[in-house]
Each structure stands twice: as structure tokens, then as C-alpha cells.
N, C-alpha and C positions, 0 to 999 in steps of 0.2 A: 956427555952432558945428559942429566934427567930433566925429562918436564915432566912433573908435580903440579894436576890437576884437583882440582874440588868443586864443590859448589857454595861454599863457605869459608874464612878464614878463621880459624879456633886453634886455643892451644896446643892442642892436638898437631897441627898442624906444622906448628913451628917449633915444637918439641922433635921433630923426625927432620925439619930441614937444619935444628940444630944437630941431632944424630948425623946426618949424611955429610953435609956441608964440609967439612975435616979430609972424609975421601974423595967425595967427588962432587964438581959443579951443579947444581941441584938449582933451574929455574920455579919459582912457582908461578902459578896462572889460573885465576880465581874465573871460576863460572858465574851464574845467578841461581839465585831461588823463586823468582816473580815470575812465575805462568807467562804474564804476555810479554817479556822481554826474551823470552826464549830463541825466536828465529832471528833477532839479534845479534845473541849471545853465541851463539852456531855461526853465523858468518866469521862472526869476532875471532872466534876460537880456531876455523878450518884456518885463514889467513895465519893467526899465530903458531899454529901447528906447520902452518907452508914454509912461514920466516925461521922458523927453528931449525927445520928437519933436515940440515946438512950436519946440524950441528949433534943433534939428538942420538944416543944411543940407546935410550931406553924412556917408558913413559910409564909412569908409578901414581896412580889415581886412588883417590879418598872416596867411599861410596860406590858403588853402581848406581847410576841412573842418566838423565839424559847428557850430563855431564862428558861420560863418557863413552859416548858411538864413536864420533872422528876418530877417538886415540886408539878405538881399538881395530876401527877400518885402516887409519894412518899404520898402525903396526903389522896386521896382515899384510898391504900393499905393499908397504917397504921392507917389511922381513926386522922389524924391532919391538923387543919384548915387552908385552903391558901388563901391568900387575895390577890388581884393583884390591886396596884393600878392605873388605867387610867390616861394616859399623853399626848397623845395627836397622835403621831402617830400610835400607836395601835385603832382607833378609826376612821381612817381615808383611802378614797380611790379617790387619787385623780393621775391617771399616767402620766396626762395632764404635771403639774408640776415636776412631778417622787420623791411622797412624798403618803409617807400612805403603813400600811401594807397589806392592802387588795390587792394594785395592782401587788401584787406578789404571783402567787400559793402556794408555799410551805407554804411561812411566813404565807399566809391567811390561810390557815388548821393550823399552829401553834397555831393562834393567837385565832381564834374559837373556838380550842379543850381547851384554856386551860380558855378564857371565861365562856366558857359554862361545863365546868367541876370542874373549882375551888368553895371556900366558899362562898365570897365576893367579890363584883369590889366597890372599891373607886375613883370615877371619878374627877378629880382637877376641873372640869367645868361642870355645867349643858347640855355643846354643845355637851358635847363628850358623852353622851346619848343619844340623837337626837336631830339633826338640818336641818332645812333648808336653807342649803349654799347658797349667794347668791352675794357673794363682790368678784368673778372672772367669768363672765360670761361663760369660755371656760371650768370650772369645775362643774360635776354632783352633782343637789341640795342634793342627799341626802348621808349626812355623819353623825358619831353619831354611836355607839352598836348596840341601837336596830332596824337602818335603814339597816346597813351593814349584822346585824345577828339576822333576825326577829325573829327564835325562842328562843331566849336567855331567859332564866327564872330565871338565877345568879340573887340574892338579888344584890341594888346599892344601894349606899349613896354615894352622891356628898359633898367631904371636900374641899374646896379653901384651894390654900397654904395662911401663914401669914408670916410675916413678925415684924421686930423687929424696933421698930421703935424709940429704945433707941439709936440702931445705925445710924441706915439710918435715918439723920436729917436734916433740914432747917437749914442752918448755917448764914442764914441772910446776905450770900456773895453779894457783887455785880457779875450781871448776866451780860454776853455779849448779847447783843441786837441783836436778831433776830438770834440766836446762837443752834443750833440742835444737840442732842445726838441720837445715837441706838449703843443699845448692842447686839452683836452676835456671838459666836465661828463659826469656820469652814467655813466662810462665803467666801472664796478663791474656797469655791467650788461653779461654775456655779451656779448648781440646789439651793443648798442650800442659795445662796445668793438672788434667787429668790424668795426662800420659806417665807425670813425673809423681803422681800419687798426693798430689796436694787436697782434694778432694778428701783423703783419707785422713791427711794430717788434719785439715778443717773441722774435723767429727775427732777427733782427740785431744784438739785443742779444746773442744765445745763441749766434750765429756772429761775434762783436767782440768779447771778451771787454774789449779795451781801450779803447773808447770809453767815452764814460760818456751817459747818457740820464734826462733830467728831463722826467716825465709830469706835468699840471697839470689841474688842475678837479676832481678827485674822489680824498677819502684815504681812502676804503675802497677802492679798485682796489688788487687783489692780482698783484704782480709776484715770480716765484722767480728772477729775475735780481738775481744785486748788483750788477750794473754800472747799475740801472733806480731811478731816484729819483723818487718816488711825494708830490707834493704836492696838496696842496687847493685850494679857488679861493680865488684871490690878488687885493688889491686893483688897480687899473691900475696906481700908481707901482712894486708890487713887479713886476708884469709888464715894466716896462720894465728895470729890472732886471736880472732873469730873461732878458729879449731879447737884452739886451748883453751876459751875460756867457757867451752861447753861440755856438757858430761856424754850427751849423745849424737849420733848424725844419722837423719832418717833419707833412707834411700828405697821407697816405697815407690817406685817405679811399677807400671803397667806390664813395661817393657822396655829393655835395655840390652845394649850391647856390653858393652866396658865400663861403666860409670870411673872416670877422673876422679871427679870429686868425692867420692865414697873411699878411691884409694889416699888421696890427702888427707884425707878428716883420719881414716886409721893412722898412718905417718903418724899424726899429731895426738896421736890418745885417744881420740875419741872414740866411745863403744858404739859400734855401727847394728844398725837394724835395717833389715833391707826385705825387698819382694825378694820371692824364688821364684827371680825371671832370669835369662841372659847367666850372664857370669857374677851375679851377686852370689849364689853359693860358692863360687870354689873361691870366691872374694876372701869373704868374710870368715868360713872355713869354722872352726871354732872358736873365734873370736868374739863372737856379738849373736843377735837374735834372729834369726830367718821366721818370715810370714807365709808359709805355706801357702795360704787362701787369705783372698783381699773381703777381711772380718774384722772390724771393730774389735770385737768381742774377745778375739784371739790375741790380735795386737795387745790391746790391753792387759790381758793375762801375761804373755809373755815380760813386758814392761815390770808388772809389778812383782812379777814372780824372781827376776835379777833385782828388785829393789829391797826384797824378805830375804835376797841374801840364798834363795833355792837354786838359783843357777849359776854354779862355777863357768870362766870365761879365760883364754889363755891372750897373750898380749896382742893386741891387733898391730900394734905398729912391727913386733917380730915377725907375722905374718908376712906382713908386707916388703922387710928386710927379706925377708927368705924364701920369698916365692914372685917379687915383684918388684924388681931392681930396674931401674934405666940402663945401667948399662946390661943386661941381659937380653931387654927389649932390642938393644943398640944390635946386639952381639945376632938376631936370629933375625933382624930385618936387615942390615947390613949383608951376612949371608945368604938371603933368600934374595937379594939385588944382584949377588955378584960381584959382590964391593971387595 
């Protein structure tokens, strides 16, 4: 049996215990995120880690961070392999924006000890290895494991998530012209609204007055744009929906591991624009527009410059067929479990 740790419950989440579940008994066992529930959540957790562990042959964790110390002390002690898979803010130190576990002491030894002491790290992006950041000039170029924790010697294999692209389809809708999606939960909160580049959209909204722009995952996010349409999180069939009936999907991210929803919105047509953070370049590939440097000025150019018809684009949803399949995801986390 696997216990399948996190500190959140996301699709992500249930997309991999759909993967495993087929071979093998796959428990999950949700952590917290709230500071002072912590030395709670750590009793909670050693106890269910105790009622398990006859039964356990391996522990497969979402993130590094405080989540997972026990499972990786529980696995040293009893000799069973932990695997933590890398997502993006476990991987990152940036306080400038007030994102990444490194810029917090305790998280940061959390996050280290259980790096550098578990089986395996499964990184969603080659970035979150090492990178050289360079799309916010007011944040430190170096982010990535082995920048953050140069002695690290944990084995890595980098699996991209995939995607189903039975569901997430080109429905051949008519698109609203010059018509803008982003997907984001929690984005009501300041930091986090900045993290996901909304800030950016705001100032494009506020220099377009005639495009129109549909924000998604969070309807307390407050927009003084009327050209800015402010919805809540949506089931998948309305998302597809939503995909089809837009021309673009902005994924202007700060910083990013994987972004989900940027591989959807391709699946479904739409021409994707994204930060060069994380795995948005080998995303989008030549499909859509990359923002080198977080500019206005550029974004904009690039926009209008595919709208005059100057920039050829090859199909994002092929992309995505051809380098970002679910069951290929299935096929190299399956194998890296020993399934």
C-alpha cells in the first residue's frame, strides 16, 4: 500500500491517485496549510503514519515542506522508500514577491531535511532543478534544488504532468475576438494575485480597453476594470467551455512549476501567452507567445504583433498531444514507483 501525503487536496492530486489506483492501493492523507494548526497536524499525522505502517510499502508525497519530515524519518527508520514529488514552491526562494519555501527559516530546514533525506524527488519541470531566473528583475537569479541546496545528492527525475486530451477538446466553437482567459484559485489574495501575474493582466486590461478578459478560481478577487470578468472555480465541463470560447489564455506567472491550466486551455485551442518562468517555455514551445521580461510594453507588442498577422504559430493542442499525454505521465510515475 502507498500513503500519498500533501498539504492540499487539488486536481493534481486526484489525477495520480486516478493513475496508481488500477495497480496499486494508494491511501491519501491531507496535511494543513494554517501556521498554527501545525503541531496538530504533526501529532495527527505521526499517529496515522503509526496505524498505517504495517500495512505501507512505500510513501509518495506532493511538495516538500513541513508536510513531509515524519514520512521521511518513518521511511529511513523502517527501511520504506519516499518520494516527494517537486512542485513548484518547494523549489523556490523568492521574498521579494513573498513566494517560495526557502524564504522562511523553519519551512527552509523542513524543506532541505526532507529533500536531502528522502528516496527520490520527481520534479514536474526541469526549472525546479536549476534555473537561471530572469523574467522579474527585482527577484534572485538563482532558484531550482540544486541552486537553493547545493549539497543535495537525492536521485531526480523530472516527469511533466499530462493531460487528457479525450476531455480537454477543440470544439471548433466560435471564439470571441481578442477575448483573454487565466486560471487561478486564491488569487483575492494580494501576494498570490501577484504570483499568478494578475497584476500584469490589470495594466493590460487598463491599456486594451477593448479586449475583454475572464479571470477564473476566485469570486472575491476584486477587479476595477470593466473590461475584467471575475468568475469562481468552475467545474471541468464549464472550463472546457470557457477554453473554447476564448481566443487566448494568459499564464503570466511570477513563478511556476507545471501550470494545469495553461496545458488545458492548449488541449482546447487556445493560444497561450505565458511568463519564461518554470516549464511555460518547453509548455508552449512554438505554439503561442513567451514574455521574456515582466514589461507591459513587450507584452503588448508581442499581442499585437500575432494580431497583424507577423507571427506564425503551430497548433498548441498538437503540442500537447505530442509531448503531454496522461497516460505517458502514467507511464514514468508508475515506473519511478515500481509499479
Amino acid at each position: 500500500m502507498i500513503l500519498y501525503l500533501f498539504p492540499v487536496r487539488t486536481t493534481f492530486i486526484e489525477r495520480d491517485l486516478e493513475m496508481i489506483r488500477p495497480v496499486s492501493k494508494i491511501v491519501p492523507v491531507e496535511f494543513t496549510q494554517t501556521p498554527w494548526k501545525l503541531p496538530f497536524f504533526w501529532v495527527i499525522q505521526f499517529f496515522q503514519l503509526l496505524w498505517y505502517l504495517p500495512r505501507t510499502s512505500q510513501y509518495l508525497c506532493f511538495f516538500g515542506g513541513y508536510h513531509t519530515v515524519l514520512p521521511v524519518l518513518f521511511g529511513k527508520v523502517f527501511g520504506k522508500k519516499c518520494t516527494i514529488q517537486a512542485g513548484g514552491t518547494d523549489c523556490i526562494n523568492m521574498p521579494e514577491i513573498g513566494y517560495g519555501n526557502f524564504r522562511k527559516k523553519w519551512l527552509a530546514l523542513a524543506t532541505r531535511f526532507s529533500f536531502e533525506q528522502c528516496s527520490l524527488i520527481l520534479p514536474v519541470a526541469e526549472a525546479l532543478v536549476s534555473q537561471h531566473y530572469s523574467y522579474d528583475s527585482r527577484i534572485s537569479p538563482k532558484q531550482g534544488l540544486l541552486q537553493l541546496i547545493p549539497s543535495l545528492k537525492t536521485s531526480m527525475q523530472v516527469i511533466p504532468n499530462g493531460f487528457d486530451t479525450e476531455y480537454w477538446q477543440d470544439l471548433g466553437m466560435e471564439r470571441v475576438k481578442q477575448s483573454f482567459i487565466s486560471v487561478a484559485t486564491s488569487s483575492s489574495s494580494p501576494a498570490r494575485a501577484r504570483i499568478k501575474g494578475y497584476d500584469l493582466i490589470e495594466q493590460l486590461a487598463a491599456s486594451n480597453p477593448k479586449w475583454n478578459f475572464t479571470l477564473v478560481g476566485d469570486s472575491d478577487y476584486k477587479s476595477h476594470s470593466t473590461n475584467i470578468q471575475v468568475l469562481g472555480k468552475e467545474t471541468p465541463s464549464s472550463l472546457v467551455e470557457l477554453y473554447n470560447s476564448h481566443e487566448f489564455y494568459l499564464q503570466l506567472s511570477s513563478s511556476e512549476g507545471f501550470p494545469n491550466a495553461l496545458g488545458e486551455a492548449m488541449a482546447c485551442g487556445c493560444v497561450p501567452i505565458g511568463s519564461a518562468v518554470g516549464a511555460i517555455p518547453e509548455i508552449i514551445g512554438d505554439t503561442g507567445l513567451l514574455l521574456k521580461r515582466k514589461e507591459l510594453g513587450t507584452l503588448q507588442q508581442l499581442i499585437q504583433d500575432w494580431m497583424a498577422g507577423k507571427t506564425h504559430l503551430t497548433s498548441p493542442r498538437a503540442r500537447i498531444e505530442r509531448h503531454f499525454t496522461y497516460a505517458h505521465r502514467r507511464h514514468l510515475l508508475l515506473q519511478a514507483l515500481s509499479l
